[in-house]
C-alpha positions as CSV (number, residue, x, y, z in Angstrom):
1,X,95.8,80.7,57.6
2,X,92.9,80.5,59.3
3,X,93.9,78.8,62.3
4,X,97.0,81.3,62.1
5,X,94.1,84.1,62.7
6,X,92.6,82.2,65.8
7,X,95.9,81.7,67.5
8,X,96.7,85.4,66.6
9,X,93.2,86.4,68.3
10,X,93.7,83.8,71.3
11,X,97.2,85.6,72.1
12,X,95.8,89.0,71.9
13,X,93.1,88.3,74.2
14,X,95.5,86.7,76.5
15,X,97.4,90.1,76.4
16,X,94.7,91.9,77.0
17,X,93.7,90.0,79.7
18,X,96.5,90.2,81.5
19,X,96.6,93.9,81.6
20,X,93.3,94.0,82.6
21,X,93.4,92.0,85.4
22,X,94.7,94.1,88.3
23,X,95.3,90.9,90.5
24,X,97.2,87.9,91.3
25,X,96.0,84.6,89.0
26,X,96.0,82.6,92.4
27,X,93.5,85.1,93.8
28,X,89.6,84.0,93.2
29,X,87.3,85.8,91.3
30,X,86.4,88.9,92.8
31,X,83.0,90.4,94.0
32,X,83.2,93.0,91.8
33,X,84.0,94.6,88.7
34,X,87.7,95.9,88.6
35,X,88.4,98.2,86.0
36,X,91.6,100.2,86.7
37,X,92.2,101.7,82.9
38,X,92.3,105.0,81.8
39,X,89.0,105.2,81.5
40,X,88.3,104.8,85.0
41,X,91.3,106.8,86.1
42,X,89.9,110.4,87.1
43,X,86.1,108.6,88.8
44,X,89.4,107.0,91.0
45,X,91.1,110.2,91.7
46,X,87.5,111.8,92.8
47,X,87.1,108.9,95.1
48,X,90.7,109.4,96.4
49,X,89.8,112.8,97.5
50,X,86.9,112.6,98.8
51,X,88.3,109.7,100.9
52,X,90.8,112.1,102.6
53,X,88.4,115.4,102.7
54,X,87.3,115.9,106.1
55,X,84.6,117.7,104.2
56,X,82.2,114.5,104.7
57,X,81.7,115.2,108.3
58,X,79.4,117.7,109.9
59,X,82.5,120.3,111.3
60,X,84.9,119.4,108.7
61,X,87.4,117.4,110.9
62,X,87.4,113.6,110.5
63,X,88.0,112.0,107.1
64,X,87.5,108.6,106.0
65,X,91.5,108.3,106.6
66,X,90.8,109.5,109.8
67,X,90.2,106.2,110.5
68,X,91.7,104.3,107.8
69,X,95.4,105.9,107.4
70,X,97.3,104.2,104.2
71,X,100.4,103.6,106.2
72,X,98.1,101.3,108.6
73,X,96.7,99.4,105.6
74,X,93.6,101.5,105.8
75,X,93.3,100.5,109.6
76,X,94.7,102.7,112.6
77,X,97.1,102.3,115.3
78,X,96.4,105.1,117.4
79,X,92.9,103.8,119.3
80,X,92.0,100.7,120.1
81,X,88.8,101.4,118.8
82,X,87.7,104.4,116.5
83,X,87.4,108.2,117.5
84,X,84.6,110.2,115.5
85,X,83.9,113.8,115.3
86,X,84.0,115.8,118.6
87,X,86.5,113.2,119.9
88,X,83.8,110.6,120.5
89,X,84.8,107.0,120.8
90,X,83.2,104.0,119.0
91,X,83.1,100.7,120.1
92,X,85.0,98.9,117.4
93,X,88.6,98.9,116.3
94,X,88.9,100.5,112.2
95,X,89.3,97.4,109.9
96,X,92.1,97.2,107.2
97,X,90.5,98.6,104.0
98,X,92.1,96.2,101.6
99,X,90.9,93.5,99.0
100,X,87.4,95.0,99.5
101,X,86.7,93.3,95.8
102,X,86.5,90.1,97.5
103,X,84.1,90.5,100.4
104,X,79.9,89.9,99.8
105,X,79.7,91.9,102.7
106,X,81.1,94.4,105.1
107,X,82.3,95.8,108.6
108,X,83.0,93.7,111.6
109,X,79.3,92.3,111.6
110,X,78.2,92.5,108.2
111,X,75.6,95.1,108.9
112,X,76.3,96.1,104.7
113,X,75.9,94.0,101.6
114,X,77.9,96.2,99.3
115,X,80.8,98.9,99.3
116,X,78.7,101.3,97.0
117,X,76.3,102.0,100.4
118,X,78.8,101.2,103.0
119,X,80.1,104.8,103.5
120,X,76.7,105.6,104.3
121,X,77.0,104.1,108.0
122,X,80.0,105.8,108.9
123,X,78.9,109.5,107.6
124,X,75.5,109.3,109.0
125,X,76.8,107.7,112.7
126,X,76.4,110.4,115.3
127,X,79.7,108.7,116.9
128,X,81.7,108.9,113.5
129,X,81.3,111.5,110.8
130,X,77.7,112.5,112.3
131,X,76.3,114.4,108.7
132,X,73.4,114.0,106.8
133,X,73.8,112.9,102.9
134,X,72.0,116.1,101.7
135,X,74.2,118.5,103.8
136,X,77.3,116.5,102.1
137,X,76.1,117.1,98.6
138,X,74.8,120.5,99.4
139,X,78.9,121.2,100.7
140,X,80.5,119.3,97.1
141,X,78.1,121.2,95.6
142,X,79.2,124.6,96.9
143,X,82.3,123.9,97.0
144,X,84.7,125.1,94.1
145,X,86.9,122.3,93.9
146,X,84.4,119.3,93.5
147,X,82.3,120.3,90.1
148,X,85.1,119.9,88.2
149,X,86.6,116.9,89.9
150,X,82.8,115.4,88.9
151,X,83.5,116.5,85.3
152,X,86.2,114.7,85.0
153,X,84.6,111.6,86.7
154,X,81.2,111.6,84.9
155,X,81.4,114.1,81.9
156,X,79.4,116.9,83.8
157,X,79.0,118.7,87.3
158,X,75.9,117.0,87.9
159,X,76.4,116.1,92.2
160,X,74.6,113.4,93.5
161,X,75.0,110.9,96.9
162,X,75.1,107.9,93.3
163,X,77.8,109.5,92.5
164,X,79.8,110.5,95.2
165,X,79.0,106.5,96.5
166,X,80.7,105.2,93.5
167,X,83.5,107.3,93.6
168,X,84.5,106.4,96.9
169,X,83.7,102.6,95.7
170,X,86.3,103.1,93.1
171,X,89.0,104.4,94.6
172,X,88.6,101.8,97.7
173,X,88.8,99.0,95.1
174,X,91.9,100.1,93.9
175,X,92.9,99.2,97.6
176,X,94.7,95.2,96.1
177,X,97.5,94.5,98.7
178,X,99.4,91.9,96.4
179,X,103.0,91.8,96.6
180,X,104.3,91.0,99.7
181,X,107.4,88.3,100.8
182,X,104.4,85.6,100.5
183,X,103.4,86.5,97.3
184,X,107.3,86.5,95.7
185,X,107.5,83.4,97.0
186,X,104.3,82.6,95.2
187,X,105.0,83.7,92.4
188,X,108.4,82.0,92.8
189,X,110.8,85.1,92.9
190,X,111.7,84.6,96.2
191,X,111.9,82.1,98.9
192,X,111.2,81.6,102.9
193,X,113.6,81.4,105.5
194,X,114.0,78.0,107.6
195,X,112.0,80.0,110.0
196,X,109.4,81.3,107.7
197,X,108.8,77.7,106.5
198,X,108.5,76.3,109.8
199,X,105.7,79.0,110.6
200,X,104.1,78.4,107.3
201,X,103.6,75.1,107.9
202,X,102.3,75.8,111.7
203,X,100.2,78.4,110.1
204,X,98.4,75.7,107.4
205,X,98.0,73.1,110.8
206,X,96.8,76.0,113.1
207,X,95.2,78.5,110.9
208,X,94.7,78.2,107.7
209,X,90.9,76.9,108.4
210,X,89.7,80.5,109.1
211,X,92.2,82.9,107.9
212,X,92.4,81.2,104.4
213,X,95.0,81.6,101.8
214,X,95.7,83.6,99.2
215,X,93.5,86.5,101.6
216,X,93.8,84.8,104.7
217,X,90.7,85.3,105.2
218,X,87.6,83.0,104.8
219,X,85.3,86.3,104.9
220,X,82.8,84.3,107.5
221,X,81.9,85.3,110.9
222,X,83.5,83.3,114.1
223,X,83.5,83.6,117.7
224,X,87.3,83.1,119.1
225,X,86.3,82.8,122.4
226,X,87.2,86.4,123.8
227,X,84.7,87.6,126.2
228,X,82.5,90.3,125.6
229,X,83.3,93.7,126.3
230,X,82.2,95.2,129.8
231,X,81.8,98.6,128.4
232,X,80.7,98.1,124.4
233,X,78.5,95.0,124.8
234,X,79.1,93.9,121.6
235,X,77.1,91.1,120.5
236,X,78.8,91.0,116.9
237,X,77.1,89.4,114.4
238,X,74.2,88.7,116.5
239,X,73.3,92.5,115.8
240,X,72.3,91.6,112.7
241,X,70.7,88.3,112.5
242,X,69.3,87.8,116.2
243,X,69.9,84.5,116.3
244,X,71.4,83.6,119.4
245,X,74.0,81.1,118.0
246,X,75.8,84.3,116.1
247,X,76.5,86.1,119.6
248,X,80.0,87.6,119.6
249,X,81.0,86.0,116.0
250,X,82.7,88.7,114.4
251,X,83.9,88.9,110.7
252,X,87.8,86.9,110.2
253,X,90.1,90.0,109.4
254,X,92.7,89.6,106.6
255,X,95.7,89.2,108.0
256,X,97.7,90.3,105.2
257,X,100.2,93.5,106.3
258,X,99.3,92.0,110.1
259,X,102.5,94.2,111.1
260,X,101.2,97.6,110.3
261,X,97.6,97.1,111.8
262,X,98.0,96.7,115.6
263,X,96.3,96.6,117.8
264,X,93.7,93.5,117.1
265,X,90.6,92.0,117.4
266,X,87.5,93.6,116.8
267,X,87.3,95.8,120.0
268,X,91.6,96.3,119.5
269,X,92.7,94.5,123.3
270,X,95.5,93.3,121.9
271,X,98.6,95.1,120.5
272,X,101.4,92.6,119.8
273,X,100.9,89.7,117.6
274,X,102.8,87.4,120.5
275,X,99.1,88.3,122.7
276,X,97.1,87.3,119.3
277,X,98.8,83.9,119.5
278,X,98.6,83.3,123.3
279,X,95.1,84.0,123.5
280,X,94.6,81.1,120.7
281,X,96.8,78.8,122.9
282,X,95.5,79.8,126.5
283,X,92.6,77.8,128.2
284,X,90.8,81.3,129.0
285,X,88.7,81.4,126.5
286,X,84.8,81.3,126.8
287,X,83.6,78.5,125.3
288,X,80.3,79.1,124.7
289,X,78.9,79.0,121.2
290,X,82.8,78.8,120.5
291,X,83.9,78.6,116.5
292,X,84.0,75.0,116.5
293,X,87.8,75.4,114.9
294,X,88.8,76.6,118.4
295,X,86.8,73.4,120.3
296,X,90.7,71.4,120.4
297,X,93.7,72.9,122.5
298,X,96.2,74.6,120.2
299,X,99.6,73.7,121.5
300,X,102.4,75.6,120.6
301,X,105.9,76.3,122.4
302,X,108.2,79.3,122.6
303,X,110.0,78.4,119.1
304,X,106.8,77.6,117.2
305,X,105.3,81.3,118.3
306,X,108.6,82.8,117.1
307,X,108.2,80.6,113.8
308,X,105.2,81.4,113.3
309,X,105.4,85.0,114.1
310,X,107.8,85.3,111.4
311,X,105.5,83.7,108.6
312,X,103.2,86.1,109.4
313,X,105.6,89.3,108.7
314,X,105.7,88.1,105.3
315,X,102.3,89.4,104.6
316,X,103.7,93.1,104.9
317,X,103.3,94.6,101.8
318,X,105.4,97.9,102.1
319,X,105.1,98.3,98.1
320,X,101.7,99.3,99.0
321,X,102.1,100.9,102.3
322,X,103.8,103.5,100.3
323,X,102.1,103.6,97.3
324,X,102.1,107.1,96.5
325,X,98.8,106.6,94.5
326,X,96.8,105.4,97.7
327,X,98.2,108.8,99.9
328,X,96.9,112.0,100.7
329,X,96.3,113.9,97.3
330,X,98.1,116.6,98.4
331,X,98.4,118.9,95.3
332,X,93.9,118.6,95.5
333,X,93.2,119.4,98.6
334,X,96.2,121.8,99.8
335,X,94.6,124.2,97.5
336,X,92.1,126.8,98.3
337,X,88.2,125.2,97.9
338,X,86.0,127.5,99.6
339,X,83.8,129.8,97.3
């Protein structure tokens, strides 16, 4: 009887576990917590709004999915690099908001630790959002519809930037892009094409090193050997540390749902995935302080770009591209707020 109780406990905690764990079993451990339950379901619908409420910018125009638009995978197509508020233009091309529960740190060079302060930079950027924290609050604050969005969230109207932080945090972490062709396959409920074989297997020779699966992405900084920008400057990584070797290493992007996040790179120069690949394969390259992953010639001919091309469409994810639960919350925000 008693081991009859044991096993009965094992299998309930297995059950449990596996409805608790909002992610693949051949994904690593995340960085973070992930609680998706009921519990946290209305502290993720606050997030949700304010993600889409132009509200945290200082003339109420640009959004977070201003620049991150759900049918881009939380990236944009529109700008090779980022427009702010009073149509200014950054310097650096909106990354894919996905998986966030797996990176240590975040943005293009790193410049922040941890998603609960990252919204910080991009409210606060004169070029972006260009607002003040306090003016933010002051605005949720005053602002009829958000005290009882917070209620729901926290159990009173109390406003606060902890708060409004960790809501964003929330909702952003719900961001798990895990069910595209690759992932069936994985999970052995569908298969590759002859063509999608070939370019997995060019993909694990050519690729794999850097862009790492089951995220393909090994979250480290590397310099591809693009030259630097004649207009931006952009030193990458070397922003942050100052150590000379970390000049123009920028963070490896994801390249899951690669076909709904042109244009690339970090300063978006390229807008097909056939430029991507010829840039990897092209002796124009600068070389110096080069990711030594890029130091050997990749050679590749007209069928193996086509192969491998095609492997790469089977990271789309269209189940979450139009995931009504990560769009607009319409039915929140279309209604009147103002006091």
């Amino acid at each position: 009887m008693k081991n009859g109780i044991i096993i009965s406990l094992t299998l309930l905690c297995l059950a449990a576990s596996n409805i608790t764990i909002p992610y693949p079993n051949y994904f690593p451990k995340p960085n973070y917590e992930l609680d998706f339950s009921s519990k946290t379901y209305d502290l993720t619908q606050l997030g949700r709004v304010l993600f889409y409420d132009p509200i945290l910018s200082a003339d109420n125009t640009i959004s977070c999915a201003s620049c991150h638009s759900p049918y881009n995978s939380f990236a944009h197509t529109d700008h090779a690099v980022s427009h702010g508020i009073h149509d200014s233009i950054g310097k650096r091309n909106a990354p894919a908001l996905i998986n966030l529960a797996w990176q240590k740190e975040l943005m293009w060079d790193g410049a922040s630790n941890h998603l609960d302060v990252q919204a910080l930079a991009p409210i606060t950027h004169p070029g972006e959002m260009a607002e003040s924290i306090e003016h933010v609050i002051n605005k949720l604050q005053n602002n009829k519809l958000y005290p009882p969005l917070f209620k729901k969230a926290y159990g009173d109207m109390l406003i606060n930037s902890q708060r409004m932080l960790k809501a964003l945090t929330q909702f952003q972490l719900t961001l798990i892009s895990d069910n595209s062709k690759y992932d069936k396959v994985r999970r052995s409920e569908d298969t590759f094409s002859i063509q999608e074989n070939k370019g997995y297997g060019l993909f694990l020779t050519h690729c794999n090193s850097c862009h790492t699966e089951p995220l393909f992405t090994n979250h480290k900084y590397k310099n591809n050997g693009l030259g630097i920008d004649s207009q931006s400057l952009d030193l990458g990584r070397f922003n942050i540390t100052k150590i000379p070797y970390d000049s123009v290493k920028f963070k490896v992007p994801t390249l899951r749902n690669i076909g709904y996040t042109y244009p690339y790179m970090h300063d978006g120069r390229f807008k097909k995935l056939s430029s991507v690949i010829n840039h990897y394969i092209s002796d124009n390259k600068e070389y110096k302080y080069i990711s030594k992953e890029l130091e050997h010639k990749i050679s590749l001919s007209s069928n193996d770009k086509s192969d491998l091309i095609s492997f790469l469409l089977t990271l789309n994810d269209r189940d979450f591209i139009f995931n009504p639960k990560n769009k607009f919350p319409r039915k929140i925000l279309l209604q009147p707020k103002d006091i």
